[in-house]
C-alpha positions in Angstrom: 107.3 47.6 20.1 106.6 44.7 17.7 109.3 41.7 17.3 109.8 41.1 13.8 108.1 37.9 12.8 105.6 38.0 15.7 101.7 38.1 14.3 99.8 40.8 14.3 97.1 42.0 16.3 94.6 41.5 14.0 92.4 39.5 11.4 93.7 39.4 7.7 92.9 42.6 5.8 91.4 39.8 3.4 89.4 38.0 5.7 87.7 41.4 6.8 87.0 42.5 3.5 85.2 38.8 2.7 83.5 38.4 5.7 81.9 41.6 4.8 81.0 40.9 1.5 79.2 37.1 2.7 77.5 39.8 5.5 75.9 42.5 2.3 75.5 39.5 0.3 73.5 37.8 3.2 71.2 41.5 3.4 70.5 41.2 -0.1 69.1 38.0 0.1 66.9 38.8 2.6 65.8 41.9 1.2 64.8 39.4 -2.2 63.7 36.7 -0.2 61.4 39.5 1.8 60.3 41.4 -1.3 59.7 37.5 -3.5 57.4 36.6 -0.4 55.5 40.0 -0.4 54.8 40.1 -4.2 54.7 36.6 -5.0 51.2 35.6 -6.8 48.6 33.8 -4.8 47.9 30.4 -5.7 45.4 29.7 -8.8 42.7 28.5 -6.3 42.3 32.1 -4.7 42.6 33.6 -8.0 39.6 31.4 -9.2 37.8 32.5 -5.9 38.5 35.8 -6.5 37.3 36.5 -9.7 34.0 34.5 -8.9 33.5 36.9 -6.0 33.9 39.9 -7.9 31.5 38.4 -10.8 28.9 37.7 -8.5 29.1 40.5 -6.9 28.5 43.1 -10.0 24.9 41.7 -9.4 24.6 43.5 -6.6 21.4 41.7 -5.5 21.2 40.4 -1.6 21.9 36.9 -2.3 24.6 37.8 -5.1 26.2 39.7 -2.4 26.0 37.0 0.2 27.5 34.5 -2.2 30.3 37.3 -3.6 31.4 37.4 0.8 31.6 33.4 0.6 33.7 33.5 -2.3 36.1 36.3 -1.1 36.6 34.7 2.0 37.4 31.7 0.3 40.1 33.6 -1.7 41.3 34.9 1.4 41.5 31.3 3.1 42.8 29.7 0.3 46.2 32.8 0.2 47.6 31.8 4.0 50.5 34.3 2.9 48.4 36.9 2.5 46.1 38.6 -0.6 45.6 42.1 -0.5 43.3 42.3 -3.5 41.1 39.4 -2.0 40.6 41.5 1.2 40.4 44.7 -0.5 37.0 43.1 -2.7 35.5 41.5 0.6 35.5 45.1 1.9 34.1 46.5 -1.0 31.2 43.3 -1.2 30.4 44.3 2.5 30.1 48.1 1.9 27.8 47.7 -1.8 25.8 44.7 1.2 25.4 47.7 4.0 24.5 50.1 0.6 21.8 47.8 -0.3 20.2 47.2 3.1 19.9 50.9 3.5 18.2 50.9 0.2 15.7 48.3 1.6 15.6 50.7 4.6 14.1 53.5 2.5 11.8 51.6 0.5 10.2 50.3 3.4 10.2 53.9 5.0 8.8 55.4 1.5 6.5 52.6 2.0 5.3 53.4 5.4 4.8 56.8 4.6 2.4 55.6 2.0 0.5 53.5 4.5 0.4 56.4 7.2 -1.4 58.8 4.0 -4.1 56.2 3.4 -4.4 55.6 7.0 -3.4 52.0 7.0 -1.9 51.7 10.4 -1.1 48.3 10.5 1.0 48.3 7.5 2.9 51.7 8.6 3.7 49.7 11.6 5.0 46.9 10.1 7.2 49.0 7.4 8.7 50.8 9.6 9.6 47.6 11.8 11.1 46.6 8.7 13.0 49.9 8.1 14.7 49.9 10.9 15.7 46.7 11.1 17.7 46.4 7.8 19.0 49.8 8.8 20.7 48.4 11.9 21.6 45.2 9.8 23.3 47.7 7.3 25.4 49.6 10.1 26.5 46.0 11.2 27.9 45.7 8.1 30.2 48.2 8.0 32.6 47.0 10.8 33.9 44.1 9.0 33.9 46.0 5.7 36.3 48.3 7.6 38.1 45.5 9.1 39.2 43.8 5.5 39.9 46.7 4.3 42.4 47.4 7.0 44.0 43.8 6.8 44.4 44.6 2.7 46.2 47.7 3.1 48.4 46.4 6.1 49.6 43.8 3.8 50.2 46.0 0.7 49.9 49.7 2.0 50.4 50.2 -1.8 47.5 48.8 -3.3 45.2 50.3 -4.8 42.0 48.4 -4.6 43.2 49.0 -0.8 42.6 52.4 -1.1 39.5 52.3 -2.6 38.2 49.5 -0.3 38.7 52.2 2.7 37.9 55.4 0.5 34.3 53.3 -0.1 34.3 52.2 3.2 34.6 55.9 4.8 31.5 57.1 2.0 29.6 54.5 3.8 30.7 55.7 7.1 30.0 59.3 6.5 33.6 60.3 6.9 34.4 62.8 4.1 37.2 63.8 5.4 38.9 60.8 5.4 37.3 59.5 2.1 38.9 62.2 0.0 41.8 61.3 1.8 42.2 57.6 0.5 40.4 58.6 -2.8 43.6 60.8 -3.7 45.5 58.3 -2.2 44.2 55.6 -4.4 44.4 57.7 -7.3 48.2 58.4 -6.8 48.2 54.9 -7.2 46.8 54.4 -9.9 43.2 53.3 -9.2 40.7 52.4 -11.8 39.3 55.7 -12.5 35.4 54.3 -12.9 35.7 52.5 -9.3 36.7 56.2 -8.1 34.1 57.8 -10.2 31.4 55.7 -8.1 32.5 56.2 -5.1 32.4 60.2 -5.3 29.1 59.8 -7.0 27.7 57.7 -4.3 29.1 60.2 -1.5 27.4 63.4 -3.8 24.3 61.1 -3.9 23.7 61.4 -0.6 24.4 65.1 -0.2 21.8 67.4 0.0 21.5 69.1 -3.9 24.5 67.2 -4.5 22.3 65.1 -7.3 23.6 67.1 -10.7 26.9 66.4 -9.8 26.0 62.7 -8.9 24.5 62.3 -11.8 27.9 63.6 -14.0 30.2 61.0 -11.7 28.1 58.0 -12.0 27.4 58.5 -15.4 31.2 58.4 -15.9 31.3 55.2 -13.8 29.1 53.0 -15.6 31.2 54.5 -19.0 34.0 52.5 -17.5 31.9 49.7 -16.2 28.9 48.7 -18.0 28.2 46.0 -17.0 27.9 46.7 -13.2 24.7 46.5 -11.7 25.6 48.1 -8.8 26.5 51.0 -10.6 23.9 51.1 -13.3 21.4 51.0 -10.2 23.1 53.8 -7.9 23.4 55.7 -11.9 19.3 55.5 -11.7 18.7 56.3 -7.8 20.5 60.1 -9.0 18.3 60.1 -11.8 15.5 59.5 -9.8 16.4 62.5 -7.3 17.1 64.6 -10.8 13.3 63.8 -11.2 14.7 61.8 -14.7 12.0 59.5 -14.9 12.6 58.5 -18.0 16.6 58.1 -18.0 15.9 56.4 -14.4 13.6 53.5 -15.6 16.1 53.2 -18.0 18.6 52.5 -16.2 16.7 50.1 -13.8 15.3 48.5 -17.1 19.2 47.5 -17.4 20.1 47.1 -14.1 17.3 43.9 -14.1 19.2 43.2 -17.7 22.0 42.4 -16.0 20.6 41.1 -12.4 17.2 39.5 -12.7 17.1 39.2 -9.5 17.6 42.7 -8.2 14.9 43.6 -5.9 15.6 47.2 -5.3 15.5 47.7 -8.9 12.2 46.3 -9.2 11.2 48.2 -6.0 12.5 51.1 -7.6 10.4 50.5 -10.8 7.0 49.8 -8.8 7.9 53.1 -6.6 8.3 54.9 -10.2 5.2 53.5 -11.7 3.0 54.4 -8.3 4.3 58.4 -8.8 3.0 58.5 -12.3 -0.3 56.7 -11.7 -0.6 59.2 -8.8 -0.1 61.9 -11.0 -2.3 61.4 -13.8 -5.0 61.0 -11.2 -5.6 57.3 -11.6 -4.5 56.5 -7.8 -5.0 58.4 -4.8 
């Protein structure tokens, strides 16, 4: 039994009740804190870099892409909190780099195959050398692609150029099943609808009889991005298999518009050209 006037057992009623409003306070500010440094902007200098790489990188030639990776990385080094978007584009610049070496890979095998009908062993030899060294340089490609990729989505596993990044990234790979996956994830996020136009177009390039619909996607694709020449130039490869000559010179007449300097294009122009003078009997 209690005396009366002796304390009691406990703390204030008042005390309890502050101490644990200083306590939810203290959570809340944490959670802002957290959140502030998770969606705070990056500084100006990796914006800059950013939107260099991505500029350069719509060239889509070899050395555009080469300078597109320096820039990115330099956005990257230049966020040490952490940019999802830059990683997210340096995935996407290694993917359209391991694209385009495959594409010197089958010019030099189409030009091989040439060599080996006019019995020209010595430049056969020396094509396919060539084909299958950019083919292994464009499978060595793809790991770091996946890699940044990875990193972007670990730091905002709601981005959507994240999404993309791996959805473009699994095309490449041949995982189907697991690009359709991140492409409706990327939509649900809202993802530019042109950069997920490409990237089913690409994947129905490369399908056997998968051309008419390739052609519809990327069609669609450069609609949203005209000024792309990675696009316009995948847009003119299904044209090419659509046996569209003249839509497909058309399209690598603006593809070189846009990149000069895009050799597949103009490989892909001479390649044209030798078909039709091949044809009309004027080389054999």
């Amino acid at each position: 039994m209690q005396l009366e006037g002796a304390p009691s057992g406990g703390p204030p009623r008042t005390l309890v009740v502050g101490v644990a409003i200083a306590l939810v306070g203290l959570a809340v500010m944490f959670v802002v804190f957290g959140f502030w440094r998770q969606h705070r902007p990056p500084p100006p200098a990796a914006v800059e870099a950013l939107n260099r790489a991505k500029a350069v990188a719509d060239k889509d030639s070899l050395a555009a892409l080469a300078e597109a990776e320096s820039q990115a990385t330099a956005a990257i080094e230049a966020a040490p909190r952490g940019y999802p978007a830059a990683y997210a584009e340096l995935a996407v610049i290694d993917v359209a780099w391991a694209d385009a070496l495959d594409d010197e890979a089958y010019f030099s095998t189409d030009r091989a195959e040439r060599a080996g009908r006019a019995g020209d062993d010595r430049t056969r030899l020396d094509a396919d050398g060539k084909a299958s060294a950019f083919q292994d340089q464009a499978k060595g490609r793809l790991r770091p692609a996946f890699e940044a990729a990875v990193a972007g989505n670990r730091l905002d596993p709601k981005s959507p150029d994240a999404a993309l990044a791996l959805a473009d990234y699994y095309r490449a790979a041949r995982s189907r099943t697991n690009m359709n996956l991140e492409l409706k994830r990327a939509a649900n996020l809202g993802a530019d609808p042109a950069s997920i136009a490409f990237v089913q177009g690409a994947d129905l390039l490369g399908q056997e009889d998968g051309f008419p619909q390739a052609v519809e996607k990327l069609e669609a694709a450069v609609k949203g991005a005209p000024d792309s020449a990675r696009l316009r130039f995948r847009l003119s490869m299904a044209y090419v298999k659509a046996q569209r000559t003249s839509d497909a010179q058309n399209a690598l007449q603006e593809t070189l518009r846009l990149s000069p300097a895009h050799e597949r294009a103009k490989l892909a122009l001479e390649a044209l050209a030798g078909r039709a003078e091949t044809r009309d009997g004027k080389k054999r």
